[in-house]
Structure formats: C-alpha cells, structure tokens
C-alpha positions in Angstrom: 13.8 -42.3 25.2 10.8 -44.5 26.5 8.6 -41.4 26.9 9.2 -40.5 23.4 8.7 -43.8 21.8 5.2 -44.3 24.0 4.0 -40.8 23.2 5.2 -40.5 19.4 3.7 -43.9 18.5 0.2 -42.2 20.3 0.2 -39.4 18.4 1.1 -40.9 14.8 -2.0 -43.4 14.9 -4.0 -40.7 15.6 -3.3 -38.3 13.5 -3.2 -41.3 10.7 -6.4 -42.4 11.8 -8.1 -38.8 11.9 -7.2 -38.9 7.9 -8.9 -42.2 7.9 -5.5 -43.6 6.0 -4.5 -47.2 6.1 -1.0 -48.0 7.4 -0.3 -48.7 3.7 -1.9 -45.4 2.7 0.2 -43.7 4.8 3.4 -46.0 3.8 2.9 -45.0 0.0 3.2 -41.2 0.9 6.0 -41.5 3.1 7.6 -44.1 1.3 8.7 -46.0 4.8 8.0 -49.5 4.9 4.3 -50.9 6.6 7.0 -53.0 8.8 8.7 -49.7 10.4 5.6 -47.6 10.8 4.2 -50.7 12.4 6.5 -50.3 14.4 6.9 -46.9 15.2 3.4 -47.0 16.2 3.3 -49.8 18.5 6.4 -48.3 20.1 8.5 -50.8 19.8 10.9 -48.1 17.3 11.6 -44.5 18.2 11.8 -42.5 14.1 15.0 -41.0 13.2 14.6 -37.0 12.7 14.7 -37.1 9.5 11.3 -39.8 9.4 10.2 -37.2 12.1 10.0 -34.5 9.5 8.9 -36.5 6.4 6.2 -37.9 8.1 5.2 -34.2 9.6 5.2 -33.0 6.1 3.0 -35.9 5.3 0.4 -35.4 7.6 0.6 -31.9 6.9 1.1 -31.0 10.7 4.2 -29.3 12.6 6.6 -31.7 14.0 5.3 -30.4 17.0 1.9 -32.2 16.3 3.8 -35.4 16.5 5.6 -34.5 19.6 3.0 -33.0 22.0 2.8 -35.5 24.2 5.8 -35.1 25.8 5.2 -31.7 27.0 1.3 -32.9 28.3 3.0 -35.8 30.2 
C-alpha cells in the first residue's frame, strides 16, 4: 500500500500538471473535493477504484497511466 500511495500521488500531479490544470480545475471535472486530491497527491490517501477510473477518464489516460510507477519501481 505505501508503494502505491507514493507512486499514484507521482503520477496524478504530473499528468495534472502536463494539462497545465489547477487542483480546482481538475476538482470541477472529477467532481472530488480540492481537500482529497490534495491529498491523494501528497500521498497521505491512496483513491478508491472507482476515483481510480473517474479520474483516468478525466485525464483522458488508461488507468495504467496512473499506475506505472509501480511496475518501474
């Protein structure tokens, strides 16, 4: 679980910030609250699946996008 939430929280700012969104753009699309994508990308909160796959579908990348690092690590 801590290689997930350190990887994950890696990969979700970057791919935020590649899109040049705002933690509240990003918390508009996804309807998920500034507080708890805060958190998922300090990795201090690991996303259910379900956020997993909205916020895939909002980024427009595979799940896999979000998930690479844990193969690379």
């Amino acid at each position: 679980m801590e290689i997930l939430k350190k990887l994950l929280h890696e990969q979700l700012r970057l791919l935020r910030e590649e899109r040049n969104w705002s933690l509240e753009d990003l918390s508009r699309k996804t309807q998920i609250g500034i507080e708890k994508l805060t958190s998922y990308e300090n990795g201090n909160l690991v996303p259910s699946t379900s956020t997993i796959l909205k916020l895939s579908n909002v980024l427009e990348v595979p799940v896999s996008n979000l998930l690479d690092g844990l193969q690379g690590n």
